[in-house]
C-alpha atoms as an extended CHARMM CRD file, in Angstrom:
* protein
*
       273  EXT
         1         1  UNK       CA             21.0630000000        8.6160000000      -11.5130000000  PROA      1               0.0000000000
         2         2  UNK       CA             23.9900000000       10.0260000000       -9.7280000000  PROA      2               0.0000000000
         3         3  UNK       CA             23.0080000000        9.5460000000       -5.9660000000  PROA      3               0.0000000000
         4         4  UNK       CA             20.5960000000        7.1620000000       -6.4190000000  PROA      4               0.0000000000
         5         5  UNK       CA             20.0660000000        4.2040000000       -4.1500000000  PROA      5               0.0000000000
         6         6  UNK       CA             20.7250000000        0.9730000000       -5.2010000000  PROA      6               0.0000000000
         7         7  UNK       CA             17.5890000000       -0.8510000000       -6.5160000000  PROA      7               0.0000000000
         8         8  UNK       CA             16.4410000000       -4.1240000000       -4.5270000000  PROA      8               0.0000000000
         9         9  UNK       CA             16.5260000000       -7.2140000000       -6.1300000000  PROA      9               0.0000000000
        10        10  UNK       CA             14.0730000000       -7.8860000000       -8.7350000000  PROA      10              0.0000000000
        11        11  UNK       CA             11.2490000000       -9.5770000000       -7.8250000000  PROA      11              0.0000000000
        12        12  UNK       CA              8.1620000000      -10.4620000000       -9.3380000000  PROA      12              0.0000000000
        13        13  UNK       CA              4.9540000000       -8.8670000000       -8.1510000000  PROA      13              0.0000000000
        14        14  UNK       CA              2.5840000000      -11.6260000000       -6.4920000000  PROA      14              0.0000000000
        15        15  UNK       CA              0.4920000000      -13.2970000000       -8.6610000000  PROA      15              0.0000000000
        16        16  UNK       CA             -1.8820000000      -14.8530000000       -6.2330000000  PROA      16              0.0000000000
        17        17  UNK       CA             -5.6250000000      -13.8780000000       -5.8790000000  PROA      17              0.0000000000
        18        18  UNK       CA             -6.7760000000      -12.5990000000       -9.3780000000  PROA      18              0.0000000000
        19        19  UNK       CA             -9.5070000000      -14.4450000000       -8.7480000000  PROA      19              0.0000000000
        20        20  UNK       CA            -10.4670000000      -12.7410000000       -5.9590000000  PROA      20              0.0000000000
        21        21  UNK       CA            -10.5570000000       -9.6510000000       -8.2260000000  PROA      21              0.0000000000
        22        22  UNK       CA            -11.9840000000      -11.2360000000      -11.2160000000  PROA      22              0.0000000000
        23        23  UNK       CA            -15.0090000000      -12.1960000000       -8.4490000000  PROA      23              0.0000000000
        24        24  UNK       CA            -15.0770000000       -8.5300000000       -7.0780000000  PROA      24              0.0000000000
        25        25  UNK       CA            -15.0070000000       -6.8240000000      -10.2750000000  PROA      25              0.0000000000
        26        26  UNK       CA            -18.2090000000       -9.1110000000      -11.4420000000  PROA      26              0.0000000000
        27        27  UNK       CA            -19.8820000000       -8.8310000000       -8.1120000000  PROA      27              0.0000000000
        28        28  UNK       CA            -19.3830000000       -5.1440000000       -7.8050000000  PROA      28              0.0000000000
        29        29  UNK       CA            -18.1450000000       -5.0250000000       -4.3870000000  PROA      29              0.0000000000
        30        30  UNK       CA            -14.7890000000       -6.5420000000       -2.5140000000  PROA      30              0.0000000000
        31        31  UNK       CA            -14.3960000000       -7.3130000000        0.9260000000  PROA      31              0.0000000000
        32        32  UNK       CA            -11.6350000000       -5.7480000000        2.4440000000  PROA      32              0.0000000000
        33        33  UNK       CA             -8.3760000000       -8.2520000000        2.8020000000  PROA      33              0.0000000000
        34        34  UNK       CA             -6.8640000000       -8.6910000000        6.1340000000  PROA      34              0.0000000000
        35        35  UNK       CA             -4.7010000000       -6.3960000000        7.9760000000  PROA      35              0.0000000000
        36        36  UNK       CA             -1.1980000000       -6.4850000000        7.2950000000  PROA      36              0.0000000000
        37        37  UNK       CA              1.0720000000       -5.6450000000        9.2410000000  PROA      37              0.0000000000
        38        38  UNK       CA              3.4740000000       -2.5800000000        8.5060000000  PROA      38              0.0000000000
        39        39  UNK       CA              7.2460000000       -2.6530000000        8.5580000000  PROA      39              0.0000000000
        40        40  UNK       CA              8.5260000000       -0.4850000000       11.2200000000  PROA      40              0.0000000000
        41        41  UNK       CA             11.0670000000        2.1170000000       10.4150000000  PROA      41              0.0000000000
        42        42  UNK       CA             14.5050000000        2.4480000000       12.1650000000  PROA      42              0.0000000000
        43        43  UNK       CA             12.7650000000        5.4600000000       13.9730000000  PROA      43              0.0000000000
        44        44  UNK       CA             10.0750000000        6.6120000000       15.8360000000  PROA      44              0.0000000000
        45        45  UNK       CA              7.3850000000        8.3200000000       13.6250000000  PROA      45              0.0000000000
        46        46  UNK       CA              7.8400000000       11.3710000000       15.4210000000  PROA      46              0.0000000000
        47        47  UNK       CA             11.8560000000       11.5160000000       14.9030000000  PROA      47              0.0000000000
        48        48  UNK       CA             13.1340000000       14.3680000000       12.4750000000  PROA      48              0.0000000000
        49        49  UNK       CA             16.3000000000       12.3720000000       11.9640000000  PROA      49              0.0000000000
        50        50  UNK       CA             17.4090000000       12.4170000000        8.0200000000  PROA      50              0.0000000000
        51        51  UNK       CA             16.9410000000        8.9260000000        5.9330000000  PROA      51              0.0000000000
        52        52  UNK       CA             20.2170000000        6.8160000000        6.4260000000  PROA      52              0.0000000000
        53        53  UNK       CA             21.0290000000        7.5090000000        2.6310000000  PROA      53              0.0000000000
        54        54  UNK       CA             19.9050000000       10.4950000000        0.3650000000  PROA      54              0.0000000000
        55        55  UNK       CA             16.6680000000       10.5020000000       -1.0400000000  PROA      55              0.0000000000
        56        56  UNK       CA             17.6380000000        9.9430000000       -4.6810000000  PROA      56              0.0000000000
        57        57  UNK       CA             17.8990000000       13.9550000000       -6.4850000000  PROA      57              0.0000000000
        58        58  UNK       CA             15.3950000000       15.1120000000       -9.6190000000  PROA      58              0.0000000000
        59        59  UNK       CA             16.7810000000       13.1480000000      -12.5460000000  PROA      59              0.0000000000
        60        60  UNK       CA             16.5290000000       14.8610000000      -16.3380000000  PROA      60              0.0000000000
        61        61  UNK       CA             15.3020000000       12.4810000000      -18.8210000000  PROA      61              0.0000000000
        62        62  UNK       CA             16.6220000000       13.8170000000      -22.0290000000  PROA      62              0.0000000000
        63        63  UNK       CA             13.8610000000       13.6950000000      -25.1880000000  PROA      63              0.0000000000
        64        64  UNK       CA             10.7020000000       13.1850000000      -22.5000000000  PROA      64              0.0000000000
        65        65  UNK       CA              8.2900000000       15.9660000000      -22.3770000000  PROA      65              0.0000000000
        66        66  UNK       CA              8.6720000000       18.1210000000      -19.3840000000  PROA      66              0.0000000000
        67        67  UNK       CA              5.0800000000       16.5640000000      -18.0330000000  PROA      67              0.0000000000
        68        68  UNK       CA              5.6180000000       12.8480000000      -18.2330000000  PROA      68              0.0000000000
        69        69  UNK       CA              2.2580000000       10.9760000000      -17.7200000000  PROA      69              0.0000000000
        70        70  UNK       CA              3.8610000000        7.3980000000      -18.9230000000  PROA      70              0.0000000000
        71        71  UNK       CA              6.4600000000        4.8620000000      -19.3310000000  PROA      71              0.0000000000
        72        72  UNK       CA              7.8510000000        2.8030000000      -22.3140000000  PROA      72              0.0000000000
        73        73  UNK       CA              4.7220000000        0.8970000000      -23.9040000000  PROA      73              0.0000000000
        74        74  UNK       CA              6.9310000000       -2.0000000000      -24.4520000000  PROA      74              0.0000000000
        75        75  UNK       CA              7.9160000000       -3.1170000000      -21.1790000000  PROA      75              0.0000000000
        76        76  UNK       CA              6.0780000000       -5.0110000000      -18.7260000000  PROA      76              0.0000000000
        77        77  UNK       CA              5.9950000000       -2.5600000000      -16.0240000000  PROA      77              0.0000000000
        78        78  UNK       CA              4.2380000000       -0.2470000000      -13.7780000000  PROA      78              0.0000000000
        79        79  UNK       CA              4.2980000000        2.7480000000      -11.5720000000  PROA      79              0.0000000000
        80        80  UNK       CA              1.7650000000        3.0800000000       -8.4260000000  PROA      80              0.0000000000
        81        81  UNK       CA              2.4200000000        6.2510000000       -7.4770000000  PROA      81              0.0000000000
        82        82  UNK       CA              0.6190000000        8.2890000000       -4.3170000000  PROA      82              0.0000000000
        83        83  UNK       CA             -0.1550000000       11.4170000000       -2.7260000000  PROA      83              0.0000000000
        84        84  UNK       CA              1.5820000000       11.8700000000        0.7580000000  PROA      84              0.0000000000
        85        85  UNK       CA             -1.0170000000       12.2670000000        2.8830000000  PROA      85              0.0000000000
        86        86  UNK       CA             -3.6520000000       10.7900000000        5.4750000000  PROA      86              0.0000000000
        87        87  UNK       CA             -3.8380000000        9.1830000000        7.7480000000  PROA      87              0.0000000000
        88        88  UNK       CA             -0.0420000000        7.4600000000        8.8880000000  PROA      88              0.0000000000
        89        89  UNK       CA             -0.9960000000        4.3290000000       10.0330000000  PROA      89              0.0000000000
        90        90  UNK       CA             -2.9460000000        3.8360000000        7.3200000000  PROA      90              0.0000000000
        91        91  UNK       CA              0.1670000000        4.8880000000        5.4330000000  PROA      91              0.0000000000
        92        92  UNK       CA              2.6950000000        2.5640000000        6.8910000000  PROA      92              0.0000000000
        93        93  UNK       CA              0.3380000000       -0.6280000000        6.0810000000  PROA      93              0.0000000000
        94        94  UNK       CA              0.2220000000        0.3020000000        2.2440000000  PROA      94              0.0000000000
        95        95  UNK       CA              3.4720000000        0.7400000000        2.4100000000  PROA      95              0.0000000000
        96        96  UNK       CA              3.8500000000       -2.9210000000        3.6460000000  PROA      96              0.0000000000
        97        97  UNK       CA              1.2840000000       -4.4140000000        1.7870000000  PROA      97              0.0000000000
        98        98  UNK       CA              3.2110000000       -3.0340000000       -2.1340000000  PROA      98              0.0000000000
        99        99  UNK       CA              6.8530000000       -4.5330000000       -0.0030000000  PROA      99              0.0000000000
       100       100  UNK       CA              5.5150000000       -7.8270000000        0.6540000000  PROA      100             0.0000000000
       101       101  UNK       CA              4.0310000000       -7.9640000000       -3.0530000000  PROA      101             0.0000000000
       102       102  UNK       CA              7.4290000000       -7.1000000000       -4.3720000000  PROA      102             0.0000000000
       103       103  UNK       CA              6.3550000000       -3.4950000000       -5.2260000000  PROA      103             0.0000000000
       104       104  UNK       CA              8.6010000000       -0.1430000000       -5.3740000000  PROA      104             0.0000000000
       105       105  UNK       CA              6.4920000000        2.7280000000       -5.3160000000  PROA      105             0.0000000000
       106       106  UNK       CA              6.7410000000        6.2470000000       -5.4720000000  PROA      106             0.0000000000
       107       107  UNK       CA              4.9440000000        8.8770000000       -2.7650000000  PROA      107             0.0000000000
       108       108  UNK       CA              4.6990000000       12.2360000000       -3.3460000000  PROA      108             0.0000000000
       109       109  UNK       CA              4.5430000000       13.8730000000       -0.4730000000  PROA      109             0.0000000000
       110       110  UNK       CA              2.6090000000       16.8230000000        1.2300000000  PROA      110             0.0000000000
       111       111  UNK       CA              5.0270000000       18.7190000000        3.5300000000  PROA      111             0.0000000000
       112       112  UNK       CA              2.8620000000       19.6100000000        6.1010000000  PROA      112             0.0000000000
       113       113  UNK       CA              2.3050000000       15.4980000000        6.2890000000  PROA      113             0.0000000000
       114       114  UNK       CA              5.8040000000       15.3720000000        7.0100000000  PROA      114             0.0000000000
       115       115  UNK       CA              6.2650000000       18.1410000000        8.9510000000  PROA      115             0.0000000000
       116       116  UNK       CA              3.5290000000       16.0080000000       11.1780000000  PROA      116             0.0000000000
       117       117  UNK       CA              4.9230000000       12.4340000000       10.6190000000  PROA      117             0.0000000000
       118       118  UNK       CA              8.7880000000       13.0590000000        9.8940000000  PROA      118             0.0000000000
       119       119  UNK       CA              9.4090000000       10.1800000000       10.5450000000  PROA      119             0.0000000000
       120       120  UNK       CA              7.8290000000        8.5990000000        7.2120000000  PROA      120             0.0000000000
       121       121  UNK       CA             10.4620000000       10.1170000000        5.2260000000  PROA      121             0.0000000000
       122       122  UNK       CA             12.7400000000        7.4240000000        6.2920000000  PROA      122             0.0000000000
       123       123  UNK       CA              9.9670000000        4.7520000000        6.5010000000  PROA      123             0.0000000000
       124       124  UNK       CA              9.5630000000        5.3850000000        2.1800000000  PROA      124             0.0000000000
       125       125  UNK       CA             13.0210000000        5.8310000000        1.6380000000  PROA      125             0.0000000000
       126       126  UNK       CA             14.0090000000        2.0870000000        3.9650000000  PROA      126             0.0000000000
       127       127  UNK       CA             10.9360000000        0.2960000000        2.2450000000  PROA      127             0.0000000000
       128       128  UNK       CA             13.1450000000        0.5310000000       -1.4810000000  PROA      128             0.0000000000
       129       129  UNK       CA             10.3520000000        3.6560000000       -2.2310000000  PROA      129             0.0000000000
       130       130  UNK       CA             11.2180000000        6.9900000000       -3.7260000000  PROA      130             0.0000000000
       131       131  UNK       CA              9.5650000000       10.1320000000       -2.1100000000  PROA      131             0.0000000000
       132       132  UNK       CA              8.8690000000       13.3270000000       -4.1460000000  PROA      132             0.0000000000
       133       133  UNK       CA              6.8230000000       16.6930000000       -3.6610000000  PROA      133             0.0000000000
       134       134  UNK       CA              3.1810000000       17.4450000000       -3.8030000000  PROA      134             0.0000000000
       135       135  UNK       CA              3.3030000000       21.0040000000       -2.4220000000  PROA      135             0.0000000000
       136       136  UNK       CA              3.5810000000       21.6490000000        1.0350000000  PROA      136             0.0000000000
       137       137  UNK       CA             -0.2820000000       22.4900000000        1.9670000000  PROA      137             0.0000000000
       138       138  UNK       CA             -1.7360000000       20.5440000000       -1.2660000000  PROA      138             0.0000000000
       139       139  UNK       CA             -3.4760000000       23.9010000000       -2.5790000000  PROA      139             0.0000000000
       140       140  UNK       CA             -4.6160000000       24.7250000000       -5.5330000000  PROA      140             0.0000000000
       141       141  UNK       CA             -1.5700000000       26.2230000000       -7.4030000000  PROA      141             0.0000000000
       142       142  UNK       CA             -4.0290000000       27.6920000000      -10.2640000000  PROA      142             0.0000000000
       143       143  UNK       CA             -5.4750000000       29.4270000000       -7.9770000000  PROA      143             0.0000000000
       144       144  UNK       CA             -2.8990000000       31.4410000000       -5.9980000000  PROA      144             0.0000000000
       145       145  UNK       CA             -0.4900000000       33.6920000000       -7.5030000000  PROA      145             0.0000000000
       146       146  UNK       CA              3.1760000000       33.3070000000       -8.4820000000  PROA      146             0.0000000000
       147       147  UNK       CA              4.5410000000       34.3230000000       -5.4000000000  PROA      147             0.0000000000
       148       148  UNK       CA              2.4890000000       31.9100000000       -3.5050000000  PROA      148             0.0000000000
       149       149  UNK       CA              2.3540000000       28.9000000000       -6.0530000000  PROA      149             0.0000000000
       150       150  UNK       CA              6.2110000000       28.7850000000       -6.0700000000  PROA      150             0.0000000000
       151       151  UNK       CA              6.3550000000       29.1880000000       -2.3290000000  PROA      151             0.0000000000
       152       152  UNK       CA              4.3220000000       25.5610000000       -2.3790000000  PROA      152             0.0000000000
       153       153  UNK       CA              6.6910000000       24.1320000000       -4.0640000000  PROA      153             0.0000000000
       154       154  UNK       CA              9.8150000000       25.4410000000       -2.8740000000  PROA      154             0.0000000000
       155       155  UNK       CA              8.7970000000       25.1680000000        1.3660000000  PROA      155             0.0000000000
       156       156  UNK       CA              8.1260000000       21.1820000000        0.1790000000  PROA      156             0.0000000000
       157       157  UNK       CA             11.4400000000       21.2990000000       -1.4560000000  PROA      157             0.0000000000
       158       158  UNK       CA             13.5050000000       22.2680000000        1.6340000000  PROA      158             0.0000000000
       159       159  UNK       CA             11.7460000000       20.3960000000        3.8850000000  PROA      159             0.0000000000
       160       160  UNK       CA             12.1700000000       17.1240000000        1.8760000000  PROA      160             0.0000000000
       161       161  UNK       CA             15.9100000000       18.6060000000        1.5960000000  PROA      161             0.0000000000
       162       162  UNK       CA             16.1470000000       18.6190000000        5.5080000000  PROA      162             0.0000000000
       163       163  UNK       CA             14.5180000000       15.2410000000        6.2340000000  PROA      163             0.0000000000
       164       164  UNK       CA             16.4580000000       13.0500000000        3.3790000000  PROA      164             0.0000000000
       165       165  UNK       CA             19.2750000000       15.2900000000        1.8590000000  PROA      165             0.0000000000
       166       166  UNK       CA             17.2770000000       15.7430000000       -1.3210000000  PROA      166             0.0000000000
       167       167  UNK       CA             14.4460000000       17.8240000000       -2.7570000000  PROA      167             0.0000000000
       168       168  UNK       CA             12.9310000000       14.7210000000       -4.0740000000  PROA      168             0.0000000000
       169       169  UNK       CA             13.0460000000       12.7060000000       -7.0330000000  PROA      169             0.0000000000
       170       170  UNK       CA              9.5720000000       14.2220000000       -8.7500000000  PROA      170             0.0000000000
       171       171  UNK       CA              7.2870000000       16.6600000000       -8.4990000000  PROA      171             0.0000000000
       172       172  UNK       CA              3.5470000000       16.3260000000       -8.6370000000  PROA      172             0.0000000000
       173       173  UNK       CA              1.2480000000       19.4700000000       -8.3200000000  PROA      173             0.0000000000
       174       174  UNK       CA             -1.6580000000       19.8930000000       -6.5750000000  PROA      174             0.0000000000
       175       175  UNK       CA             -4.2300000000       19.1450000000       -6.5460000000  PROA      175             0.0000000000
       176       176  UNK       CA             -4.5270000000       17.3890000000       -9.5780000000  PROA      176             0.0000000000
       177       177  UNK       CA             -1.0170000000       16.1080000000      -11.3640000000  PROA      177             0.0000000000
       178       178  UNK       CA             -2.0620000000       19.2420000000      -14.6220000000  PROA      178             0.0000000000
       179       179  UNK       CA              0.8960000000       22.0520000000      -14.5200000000  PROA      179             0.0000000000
       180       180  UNK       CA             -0.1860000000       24.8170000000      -16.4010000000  PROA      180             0.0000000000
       181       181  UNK       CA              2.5290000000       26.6280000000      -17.8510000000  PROA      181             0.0000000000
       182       182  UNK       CA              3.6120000000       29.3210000000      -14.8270000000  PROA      182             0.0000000000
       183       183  UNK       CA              3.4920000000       25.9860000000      -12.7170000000  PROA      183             0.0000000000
       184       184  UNK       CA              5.5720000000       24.0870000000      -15.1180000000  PROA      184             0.0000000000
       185       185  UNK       CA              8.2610000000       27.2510000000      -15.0360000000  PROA      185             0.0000000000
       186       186  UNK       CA              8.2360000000       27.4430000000      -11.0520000000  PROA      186             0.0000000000
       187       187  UNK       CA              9.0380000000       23.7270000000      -10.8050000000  PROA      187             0.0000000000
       188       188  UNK       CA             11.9490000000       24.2050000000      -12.8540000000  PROA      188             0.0000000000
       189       189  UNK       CA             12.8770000000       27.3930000000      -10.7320000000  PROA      189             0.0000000000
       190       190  UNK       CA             12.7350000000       24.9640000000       -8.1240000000  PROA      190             0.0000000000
       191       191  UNK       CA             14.9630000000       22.4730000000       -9.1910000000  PROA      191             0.0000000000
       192       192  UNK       CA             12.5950000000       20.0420000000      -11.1920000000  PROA      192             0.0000000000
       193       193  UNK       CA             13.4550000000       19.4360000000      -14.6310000000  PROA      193             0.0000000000
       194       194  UNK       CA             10.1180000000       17.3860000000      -15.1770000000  PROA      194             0.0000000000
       195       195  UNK       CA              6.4840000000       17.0430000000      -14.0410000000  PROA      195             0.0000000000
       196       196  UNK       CA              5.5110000000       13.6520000000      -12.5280000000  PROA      196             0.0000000000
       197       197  UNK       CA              1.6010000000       13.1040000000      -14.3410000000  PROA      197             0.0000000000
       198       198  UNK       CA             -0.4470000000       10.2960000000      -14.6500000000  PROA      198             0.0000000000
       199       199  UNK       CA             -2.5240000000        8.0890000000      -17.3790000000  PROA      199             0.0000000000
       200       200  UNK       CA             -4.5690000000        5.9360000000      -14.9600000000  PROA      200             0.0000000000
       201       201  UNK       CA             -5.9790000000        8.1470000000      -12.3320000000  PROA      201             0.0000000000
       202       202  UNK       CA             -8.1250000000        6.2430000000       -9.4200000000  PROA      202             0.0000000000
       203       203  UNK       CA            -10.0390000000        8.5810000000       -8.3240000000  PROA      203             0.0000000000
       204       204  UNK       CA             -9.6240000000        6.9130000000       -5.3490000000  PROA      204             0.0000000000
       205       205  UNK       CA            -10.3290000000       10.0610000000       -2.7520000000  PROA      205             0.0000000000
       206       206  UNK       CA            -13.6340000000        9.7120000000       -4.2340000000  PROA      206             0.0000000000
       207       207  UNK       CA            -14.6040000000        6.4240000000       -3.6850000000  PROA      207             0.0000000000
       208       208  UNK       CA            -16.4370000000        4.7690000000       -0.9610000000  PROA      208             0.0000000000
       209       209  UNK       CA            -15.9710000000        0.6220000000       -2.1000000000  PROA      209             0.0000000000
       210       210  UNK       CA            -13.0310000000       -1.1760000000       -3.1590000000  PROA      210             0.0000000000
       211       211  UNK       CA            -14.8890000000       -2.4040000000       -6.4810000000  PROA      211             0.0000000000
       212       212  UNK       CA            -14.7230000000        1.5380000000       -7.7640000000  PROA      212             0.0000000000
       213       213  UNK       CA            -11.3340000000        1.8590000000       -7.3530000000  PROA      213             0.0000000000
       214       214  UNK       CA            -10.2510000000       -1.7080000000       -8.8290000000  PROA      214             0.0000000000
       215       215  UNK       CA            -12.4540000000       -1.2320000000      -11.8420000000  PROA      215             0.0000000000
       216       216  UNK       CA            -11.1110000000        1.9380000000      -12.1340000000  PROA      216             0.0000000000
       217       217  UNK       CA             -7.3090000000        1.2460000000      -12.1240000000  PROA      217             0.0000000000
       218       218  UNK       CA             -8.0040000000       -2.3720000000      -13.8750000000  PROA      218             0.0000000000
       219       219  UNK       CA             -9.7410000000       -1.0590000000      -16.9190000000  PROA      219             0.0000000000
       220       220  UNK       CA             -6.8540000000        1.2420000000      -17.7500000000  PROA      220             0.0000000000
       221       221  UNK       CA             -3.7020000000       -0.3560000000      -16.2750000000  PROA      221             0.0000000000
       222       222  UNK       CA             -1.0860000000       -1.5450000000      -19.4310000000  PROA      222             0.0000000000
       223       223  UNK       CA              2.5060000000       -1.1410000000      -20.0540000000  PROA      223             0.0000000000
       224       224  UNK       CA              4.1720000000        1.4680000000      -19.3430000000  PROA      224             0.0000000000
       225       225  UNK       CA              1.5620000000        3.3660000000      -16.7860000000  PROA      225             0.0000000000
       226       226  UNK       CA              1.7580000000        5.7610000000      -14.0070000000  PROA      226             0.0000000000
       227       227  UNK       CA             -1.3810000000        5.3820000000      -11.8390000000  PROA      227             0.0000000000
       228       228  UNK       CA             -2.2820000000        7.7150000000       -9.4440000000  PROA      228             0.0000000000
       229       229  UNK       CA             -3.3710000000        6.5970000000       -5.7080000000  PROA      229             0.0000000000
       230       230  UNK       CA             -3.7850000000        7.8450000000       -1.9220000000  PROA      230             0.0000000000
       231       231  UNK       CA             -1.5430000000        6.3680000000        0.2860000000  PROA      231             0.0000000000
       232       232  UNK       CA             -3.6280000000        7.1980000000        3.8340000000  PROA      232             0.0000000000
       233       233  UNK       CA             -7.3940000000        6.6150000000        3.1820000000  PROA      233             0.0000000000
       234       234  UNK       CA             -8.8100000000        3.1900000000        3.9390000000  PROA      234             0.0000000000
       235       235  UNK       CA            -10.4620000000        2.0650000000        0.5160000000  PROA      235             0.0000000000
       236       236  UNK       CA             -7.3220000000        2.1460000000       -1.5310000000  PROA      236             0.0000000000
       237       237  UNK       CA             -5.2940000000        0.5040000000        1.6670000000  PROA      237             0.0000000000
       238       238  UNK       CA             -8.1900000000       -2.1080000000        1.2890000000  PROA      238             0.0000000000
       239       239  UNK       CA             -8.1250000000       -2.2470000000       -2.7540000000  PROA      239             0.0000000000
       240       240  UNK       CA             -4.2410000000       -2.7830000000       -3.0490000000  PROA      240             0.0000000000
       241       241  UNK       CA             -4.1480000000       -6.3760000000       -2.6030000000  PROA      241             0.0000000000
       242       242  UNK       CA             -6.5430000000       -7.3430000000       -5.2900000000  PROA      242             0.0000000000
       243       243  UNK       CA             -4.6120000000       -4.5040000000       -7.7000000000  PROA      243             0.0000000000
       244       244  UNK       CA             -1.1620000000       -6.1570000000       -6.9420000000  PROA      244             0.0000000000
       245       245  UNK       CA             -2.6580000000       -9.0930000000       -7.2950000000  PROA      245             0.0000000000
       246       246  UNK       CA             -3.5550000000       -8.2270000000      -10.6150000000  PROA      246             0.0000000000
       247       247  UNK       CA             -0.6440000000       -6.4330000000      -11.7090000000  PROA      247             0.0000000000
       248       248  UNK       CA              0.9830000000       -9.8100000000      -11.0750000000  PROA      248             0.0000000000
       249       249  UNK       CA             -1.4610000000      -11.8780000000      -12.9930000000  PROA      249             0.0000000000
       250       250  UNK       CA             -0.3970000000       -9.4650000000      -15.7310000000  PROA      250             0.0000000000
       251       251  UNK       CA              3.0660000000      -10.3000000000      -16.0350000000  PROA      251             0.0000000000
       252       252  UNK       CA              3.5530000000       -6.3830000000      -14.8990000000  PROA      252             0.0000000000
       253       253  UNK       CA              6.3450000000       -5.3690000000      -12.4710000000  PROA      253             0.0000000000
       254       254  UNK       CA              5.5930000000       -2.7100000000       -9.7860000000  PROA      254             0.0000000000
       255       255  UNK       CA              8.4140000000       -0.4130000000       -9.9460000000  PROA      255             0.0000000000
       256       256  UNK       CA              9.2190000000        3.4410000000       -8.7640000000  PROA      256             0.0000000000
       257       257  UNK       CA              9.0280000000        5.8770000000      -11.4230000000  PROA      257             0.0000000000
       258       258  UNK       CA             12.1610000000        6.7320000000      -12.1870000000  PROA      258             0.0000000000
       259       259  UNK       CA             12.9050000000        2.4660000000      -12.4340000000  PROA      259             0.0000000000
       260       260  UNK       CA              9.4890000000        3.0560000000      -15.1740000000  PROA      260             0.0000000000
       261       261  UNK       CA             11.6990000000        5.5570000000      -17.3420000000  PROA      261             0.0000000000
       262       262  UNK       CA             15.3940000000        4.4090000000      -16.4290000000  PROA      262             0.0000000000
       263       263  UNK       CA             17.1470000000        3.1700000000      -19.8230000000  PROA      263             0.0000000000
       264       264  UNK       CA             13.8720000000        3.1830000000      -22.0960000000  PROA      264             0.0000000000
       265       265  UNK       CA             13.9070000000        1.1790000000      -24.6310000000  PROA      265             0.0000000000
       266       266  UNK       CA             15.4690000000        2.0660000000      -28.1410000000  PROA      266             0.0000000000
       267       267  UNK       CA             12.8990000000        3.2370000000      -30.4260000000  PROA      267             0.0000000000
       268       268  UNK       CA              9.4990000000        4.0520000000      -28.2470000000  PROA      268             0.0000000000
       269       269  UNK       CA              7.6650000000        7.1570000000      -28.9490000000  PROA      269             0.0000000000
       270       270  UNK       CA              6.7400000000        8.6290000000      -25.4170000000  PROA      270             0.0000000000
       271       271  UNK       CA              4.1320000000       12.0720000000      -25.2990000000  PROA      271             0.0000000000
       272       272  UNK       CA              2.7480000000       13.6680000000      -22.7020000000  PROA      272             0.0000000000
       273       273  UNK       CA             -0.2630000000       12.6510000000      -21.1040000000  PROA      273             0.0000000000
C-alpha cells in the first residue's frame, strides 16, 4: 500500500498459557492476569503533535466486497480489531499487552476519543498498529439523516487527517460494524473504498467476566477472522492474555487488517460477512 509503514518483523504470537484458558473456559470464570505495563509513547497523551510517519491511507482491495467481514480461510492468521474508545489508560495497557504477545492490531477510532487523548494517535501508530474511523461521536448512523451520518464520518476523517496525515486505513460504522446502503455510499464519498466488518463479534461491552468474552471469541475464532473488541473497558483488557494466548496455541498470527487481506492467496473465495 503506497504510504504504508513498514511491517515489524514477524513474530509468532505467544503460545504460553492455553491452559490457563482451557481451565477458565471449563470453570466458567478467569481471574484477571496481572497488570502490564504500557509502552509509553514519544509524547505526552495530551500532545496534538502528528504520528512521526503517516498513518497508512484507505487501501482498495480489488474483487473484495465493499463490506469485508473476513480474511483468506487458508492462512493462519488473525485480525483483533477495536473500537477507539474508553477509558486511555486502560487503552495504553491493551495496547501493550497484544505488543508484548507479538500482536498488530487495528483500532478504530472515535474522534471525540482523540480529540480527548490526541496523543494515542501516535501511541497506535509507534506500537506497529493501524488506526481507522468509527465516527466521530459513535452515533447511530441509521438513525440520523444524510447530512448528519456523513458529517460522522467525514469530522473523524479530518481529524484522523490532522493527527497522523491520513484519514485512516478503514472505516467501521457505528455502532455496530452493518453499513446499510446510504452508509456504504457516504463512506465512499468520504474517501473509503471498503467497510471494515466483522465475523467474530465479542460482545465484549456487554460482558461483566472474562469467561463470556473468551468463550465468546474462542468458539468462533479460525482462519482468516476479523474479531471485534473494546480497547478501554476492563474485562476485555483482562481477557486478552488468555485470547493471545490462545491464538498462539493455534498456530494463528495476530496481524492488522490490512496485513489479514495483503496478497491473498490465489484461488480463495472471500464474501461478505
Amino acid at each position: 500500500m503506497d504510504g504504508r509503514r513498514a511491517p515489524m518483523g514477524r513474530r509468532d504470537v505467544l503460545g504460553a498459557g492455553a491452559g490457563a484458558l482451557a481451565a477458565a473456559l471449563a470453570a466458567g470464570c478467569a481471574a484477571p492476569a496481572p497488570g502490564a505495563p504500557a509502552a509509553p509513547g514519544p509524547s505526552a497523551p495530551g500532545s496534538a503533535a502528528p504520528a512521526t510517519l503517516p498513518a497508512a491511507a484507505p487501501r482498495r482491495f480489488p474483487g473484495l466486497p465493499f463490506r469485508i467481514a473476513h480474511g483468506p480461510r487458508d492462512r493462519p492468521r488473525v485480525a483483533l480489531t477495536f473500537d477507539g474508545r474508553g477509558d486511555p489508560d486502560l487503552a495504553r495497557t491493551a495496547l501493550a499487552r497484544c505488543e508484548r504477545a507479538g500482536a498488530r492490531v487495528t483500532v478504530l477510532a472515535v474522534g471525540t476519543w482523540l480529540a480527548e487523548h490526541p496523543g494515542l494517535a501516535r501511541r497506535i501508530l509507534d506500537g506497529g498498529h493501524e488506526i481507522g474511523n468509527h465516527t466521530e461521536h459513535h452515533l447511530d448512523l441509521a438513525a440520523l439523516d444524510e447530512r448528519a451520518a456523513y458529517e460522522e464520518i467525514a469530522a473523524c476523517a479530518r481529524r484522523l487527517r490532522r493527527l497522523t496525515g491520513s484519514v485512516g486505513a478503514w472505516f467501521r460504522p457505528s455502532p455496530t460494524a452493518y453499513a446499510s446502503p446510504l452508509v456504504q455510499r457516504l463512506a465512499r464519498r468520504a474517501g473509503y473504498p471498503h467497510v471494515l466488518g466483522c465475523d467474530v463479534e465479542s460482545r465484549d461491552h456487554a460482558a461483566t467476566r472474562v469467561a463470556a468474552v473468551t468463550r465468546k471469541v474462542a468458539g468462533e475464532l479460525r482462519n482468516g477472522s476479523v474479531v471485534e473488541l473494546s480497547l478501554g473497558r476492563p474485562v476485555t483488557v483482562e481477557a486478552l492474555p488468555l485470547l493471545l494466548a490462545e491464538i498462539g496455541r493455534r498456530g494463528l498470527h495476530a496481524v492488522t487488517a490490512t496485513e489479514l487481506l495483503d496478497r491473498p492467496a490465489a484461488g480463495v473465495t472471500r464474501t461478505a460477512g
